[in-house]
N, C-alpha and C positions, 0 to 999 in steps of 0.2 A: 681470546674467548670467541668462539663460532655462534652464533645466532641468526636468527632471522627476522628482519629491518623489520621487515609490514608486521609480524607478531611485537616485536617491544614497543612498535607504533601505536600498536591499538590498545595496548595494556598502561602506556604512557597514557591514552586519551580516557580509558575507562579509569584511571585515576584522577584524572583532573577532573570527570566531570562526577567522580564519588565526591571531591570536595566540594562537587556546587562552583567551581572558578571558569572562565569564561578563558578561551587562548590568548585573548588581549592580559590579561592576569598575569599569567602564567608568562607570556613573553618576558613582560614588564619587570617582574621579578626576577628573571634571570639576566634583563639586559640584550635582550635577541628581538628582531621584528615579528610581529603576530603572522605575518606568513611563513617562515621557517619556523613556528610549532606548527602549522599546519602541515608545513611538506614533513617535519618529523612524524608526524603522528600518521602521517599515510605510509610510511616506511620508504619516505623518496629523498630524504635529507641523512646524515650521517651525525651522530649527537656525541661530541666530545665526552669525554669523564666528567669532565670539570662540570659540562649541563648538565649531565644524566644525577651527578653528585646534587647538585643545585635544586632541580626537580624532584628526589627521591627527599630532601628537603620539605620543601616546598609540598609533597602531596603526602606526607609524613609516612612513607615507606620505606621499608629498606631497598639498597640497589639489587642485589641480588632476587627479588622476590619480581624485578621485570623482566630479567630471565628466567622468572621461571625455575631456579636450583635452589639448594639446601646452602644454608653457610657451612665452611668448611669445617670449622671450629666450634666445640661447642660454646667456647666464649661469645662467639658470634651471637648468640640467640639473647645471650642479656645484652649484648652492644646495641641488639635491633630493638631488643623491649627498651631500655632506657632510653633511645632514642624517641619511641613512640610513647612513652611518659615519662617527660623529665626526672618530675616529682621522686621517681622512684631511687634516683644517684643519689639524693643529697638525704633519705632516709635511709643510715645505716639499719636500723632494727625491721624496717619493712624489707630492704635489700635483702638483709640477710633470709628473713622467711621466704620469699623465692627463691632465692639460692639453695635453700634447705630443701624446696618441694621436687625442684627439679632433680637437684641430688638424689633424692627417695624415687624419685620418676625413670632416674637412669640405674637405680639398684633393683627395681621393678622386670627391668627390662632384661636384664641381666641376670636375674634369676629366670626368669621366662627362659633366655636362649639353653642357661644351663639344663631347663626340664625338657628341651625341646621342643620347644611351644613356637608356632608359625609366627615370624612379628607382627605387631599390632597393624588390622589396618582400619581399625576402625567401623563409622558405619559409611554407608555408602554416600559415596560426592553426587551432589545435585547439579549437574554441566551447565548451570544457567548462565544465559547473557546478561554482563552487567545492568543493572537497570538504569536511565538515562533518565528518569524522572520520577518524583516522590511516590508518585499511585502506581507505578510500573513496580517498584521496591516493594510498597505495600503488599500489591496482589500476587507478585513471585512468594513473599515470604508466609501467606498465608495461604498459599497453594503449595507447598514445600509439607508447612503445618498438616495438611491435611492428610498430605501422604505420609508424612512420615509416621500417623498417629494409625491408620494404614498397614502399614506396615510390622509396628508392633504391636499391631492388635489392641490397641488402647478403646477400642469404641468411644465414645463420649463422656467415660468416667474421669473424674480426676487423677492425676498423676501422684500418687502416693509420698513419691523422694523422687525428686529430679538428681540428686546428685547419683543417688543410686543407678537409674536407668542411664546416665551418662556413665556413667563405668562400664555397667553391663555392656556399654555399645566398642566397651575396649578405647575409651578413653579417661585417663587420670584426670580426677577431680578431687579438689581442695578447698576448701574455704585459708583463706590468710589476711592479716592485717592489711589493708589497702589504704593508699587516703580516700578520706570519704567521697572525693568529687572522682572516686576512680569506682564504676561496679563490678568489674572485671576483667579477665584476658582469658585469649584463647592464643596457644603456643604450639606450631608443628618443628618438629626437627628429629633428623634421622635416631637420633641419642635416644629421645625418650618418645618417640610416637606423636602422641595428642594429648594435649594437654591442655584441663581448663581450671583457673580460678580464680575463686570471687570474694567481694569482700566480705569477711566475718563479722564486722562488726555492725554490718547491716542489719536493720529486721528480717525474720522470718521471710514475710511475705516479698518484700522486696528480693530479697536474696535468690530466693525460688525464681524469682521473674529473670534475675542475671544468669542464673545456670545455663537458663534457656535459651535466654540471649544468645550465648556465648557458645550454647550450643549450634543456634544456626550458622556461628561462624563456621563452625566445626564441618556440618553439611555443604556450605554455597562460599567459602572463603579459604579453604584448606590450602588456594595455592600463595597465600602469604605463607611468611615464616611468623606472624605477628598480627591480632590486633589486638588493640586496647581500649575499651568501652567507658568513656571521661563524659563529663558536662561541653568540654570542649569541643569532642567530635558529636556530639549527637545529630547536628545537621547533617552530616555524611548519607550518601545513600546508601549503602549496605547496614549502616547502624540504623536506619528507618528498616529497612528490609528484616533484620533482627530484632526488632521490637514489635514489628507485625506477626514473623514466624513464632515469638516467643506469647504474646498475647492468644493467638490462634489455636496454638499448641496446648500453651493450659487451661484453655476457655474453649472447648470447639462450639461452634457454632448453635447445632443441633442439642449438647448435652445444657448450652446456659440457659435455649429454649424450654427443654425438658424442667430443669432445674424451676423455671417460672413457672413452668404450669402447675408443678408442685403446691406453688403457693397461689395456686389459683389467676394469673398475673402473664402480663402479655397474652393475650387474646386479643383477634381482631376487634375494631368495634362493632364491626357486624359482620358477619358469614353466614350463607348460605349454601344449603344441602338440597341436591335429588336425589329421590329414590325412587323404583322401580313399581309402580302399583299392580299384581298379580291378578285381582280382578278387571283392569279395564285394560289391561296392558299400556297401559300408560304411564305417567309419570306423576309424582307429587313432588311439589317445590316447598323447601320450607327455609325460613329467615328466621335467624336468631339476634338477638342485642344482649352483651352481657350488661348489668346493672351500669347505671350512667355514671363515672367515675372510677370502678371497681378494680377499674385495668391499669390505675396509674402506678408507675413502679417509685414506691418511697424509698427514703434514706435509708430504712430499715431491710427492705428488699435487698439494696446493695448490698448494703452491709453483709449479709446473710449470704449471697452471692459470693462474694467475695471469700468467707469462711469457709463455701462448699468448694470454693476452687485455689485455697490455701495462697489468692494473691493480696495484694493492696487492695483497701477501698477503692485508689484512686483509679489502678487498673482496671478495677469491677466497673467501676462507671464509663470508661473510653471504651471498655469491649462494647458496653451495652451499647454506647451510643456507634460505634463501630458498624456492629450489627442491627441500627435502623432501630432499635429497641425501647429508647426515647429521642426526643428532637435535641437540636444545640442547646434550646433554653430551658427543655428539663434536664440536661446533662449540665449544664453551669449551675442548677439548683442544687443538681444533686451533690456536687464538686462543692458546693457551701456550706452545704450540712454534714461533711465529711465527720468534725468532732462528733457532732451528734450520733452518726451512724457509729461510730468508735464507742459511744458511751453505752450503746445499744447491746454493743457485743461484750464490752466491759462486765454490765449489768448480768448478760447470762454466761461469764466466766469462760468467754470463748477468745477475747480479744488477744490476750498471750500467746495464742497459736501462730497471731501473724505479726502481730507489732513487737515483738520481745526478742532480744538478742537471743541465739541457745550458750548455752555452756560452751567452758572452753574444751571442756571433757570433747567435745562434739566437731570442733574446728576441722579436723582433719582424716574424722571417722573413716569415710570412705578408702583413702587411700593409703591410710596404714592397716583396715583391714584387708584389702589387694596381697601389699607385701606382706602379712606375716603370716597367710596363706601359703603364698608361696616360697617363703624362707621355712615354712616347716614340713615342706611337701620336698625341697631341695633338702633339708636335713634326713628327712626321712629314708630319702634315697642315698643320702651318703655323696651328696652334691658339695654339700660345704661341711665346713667343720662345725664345732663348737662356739670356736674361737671367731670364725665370721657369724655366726649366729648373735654372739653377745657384744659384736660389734656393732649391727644393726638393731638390735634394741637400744643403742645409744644413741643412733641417730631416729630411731623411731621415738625415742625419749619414753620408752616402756620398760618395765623393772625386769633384767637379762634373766633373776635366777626363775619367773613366774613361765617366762618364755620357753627357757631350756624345760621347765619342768611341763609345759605343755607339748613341745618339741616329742621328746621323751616319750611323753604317752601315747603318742603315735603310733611310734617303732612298736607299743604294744600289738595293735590290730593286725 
């Protein structure tokens, strides 16, 4: 296998220091002296299998993804997920729903090539340098948010379906059974493209916040073949970096400001204005004070906040405090009266939008309506038969004769 030293050196070192571990760590665990991970990681030492195995361990990667390649196999890709959450081998009925999405991910793609469709590549890679420190993650990832909202023309409204605008960007999304300490994953491989999912049985709100997540992986992480978004790794720096782009993303900055003023709320406590006097050509100064008190943001605010931006209370409160918008000790008041703020929203029959499972009807919307677009755009054309038709309504677990009979109506037009 050809590579080069100083590249897997420094992709070695942006992993160890995404775990937060120190080279004396990293020695230690493998049984090597802390200056042979440094001549490693400068590209001046030569690193057995057996290390590089030990390491890719140790910074919960697979080996392949420090060169840089695709695994060859698509068995590879679940070897690399389970590797990066145990949990997921010893749950056959969760195993199996990934099994099942990727399956559908590689029948997706496969219909594509039959229609002639260019392969997926997604949206565009953000070439940033790994971040080396928490506020360095932070600020790439909400500088990322900014642009990429930018870019799709989002201005400062809320994002309607993140799962939906994650497809549109030509990547498969799924909601599937997870354990709960798991919020998602984000999958590249030659088989099925990009691939992100999250867990269903999460709330609304929460759920919407992992799409996103998992979408910045998608943007600043695509040269893994794998991550996995746990209670485990949240100290990791790129999972800080994904929680900043994903907060930013569905909060911007500008639209939560807007959102306040609405309710009259965040204004300075005092500002001043000149203007132009046309009689003396001069100037008049003038000084405002809103009401003494008026500007404090309640539990109720957040709350209300949070409904406009379809995330968590909890979220609602970090952004604000995020963006300067209350201090640490009104952000831990507001973090206490969380239920309350919940009972607020209760009260006007709003709360369900973000604390309530949806339907199972709903689990997998997105990406079964992809495929049976394009299974009936390839029937259309006389791509597939019948017979592959009523095959993938079985794995879509959709009733075959409503299919053919939609199928069908096509060939009318």
């Amino acid at each position: 296998m050809s590579f080069n030293p100083h590249t897997l050196g420094r992709r070695l070192r942006e992993a160890r220091e995404n775990c937060g571990l120190s080279q004396q760590v990293a020695a230690d665990s493998i049984g090597i002296p802390r200056t042979a991970v440094t001549q490693l990681e400068a590209g001046n030492r030569a690193v057995s299998t057996l290390e590089l195995a030990q390491l890719a361990e140790l910074y919960k990667q697979p080996v392949a993804d420090f060169f840089g390649e695709q695994p060859l196999h698509e068995d590879d890709l679940l070897v690399a997920l389970h590797r990066l959450a145990p949990g997921l081998d010893t749950r056959s009925d969760i195993k199996e729903q990934v099994e099942r999405c990727l399956s559908l991910c590689r029948e997706g793609c496969s219909l594509e090539k039959l229609l002639g469709r260019s392969p997926r590549s997604g949206p565009p890679a953000y070439n940033l340098p790994a971040p080396r420190t928490a506020s360095e993650a932070v600020r790439q990832g909400e500088q990322v948010a900014l642009q990429e909202r930018k870019r799709l023309g989002l201005g400062q409204t809320p994002i309607a379906n993140m799962g939906e605008l994650i497809s549109d960007q030509g990547i498969w999304s799924s909601g599937v059974n997870l354990p709960d300490e798991m919020s998602g994953l984000f999958l590249r491989h030659t088989s099925i493209g990009m691939a992100i999912l999250v867990n269903f049985d999460h709330v609304q709100g929460r759920k919407r916040f992992s799409y996103a997540h998992e979408y910045a992986h998608a943007l600043l992480d695509r040269d893994r073949t794998a991550t996995v978004s746990t209670r485990d790794n949240a100290s990791e720096l790129i999972e800080k970096r994904a929680n900043a782009f994903a907060a930013a993303l569905l909060m911007p900055g500008e639209g939560v400001t807007e959102f306040l003023r609405s309710l009259d709320k965040g204004l300075p406590s005092r500002y001043e204005q000149t203007i132009f006097d046309v009689a003396t050509e001069g100037r008049i100064d003038t000084q405002t004070r809103p009401v003494p008190g008026s500007q404090a943001i309640t539990h109720q605010d957040a709350a209300l906040l949070a409904h406009h931006f379809g995330v968590s209370y909890q979220a609602a409160t970090y952004r604000l405090r995020s963006l300067n918008l209350v201090s640490q000790p009104e952000c831990a008041k507001l973090l206490e009266r969380e239920s309350e703020g919940k009972g607020f929203l209760d009260f006007l029959r709003m709360l369900d939008d973000l604390d309530k499972p949806e339907s199972r009807e709903r689990q997998d919307r997105e990406l079964k309506s992809q495929i049976v677009h394009l299974a009936i755009e390839a029937y259309r054309r006389e791509e597939i038969s019948r017979g592959k038709l009523l095959d993938l309504s079985k794995k879509l677990e959709l009733p075959g004769r409503k299919l053919i009979e939609l199928a069908e109506a096509v060939k009318e037009d």
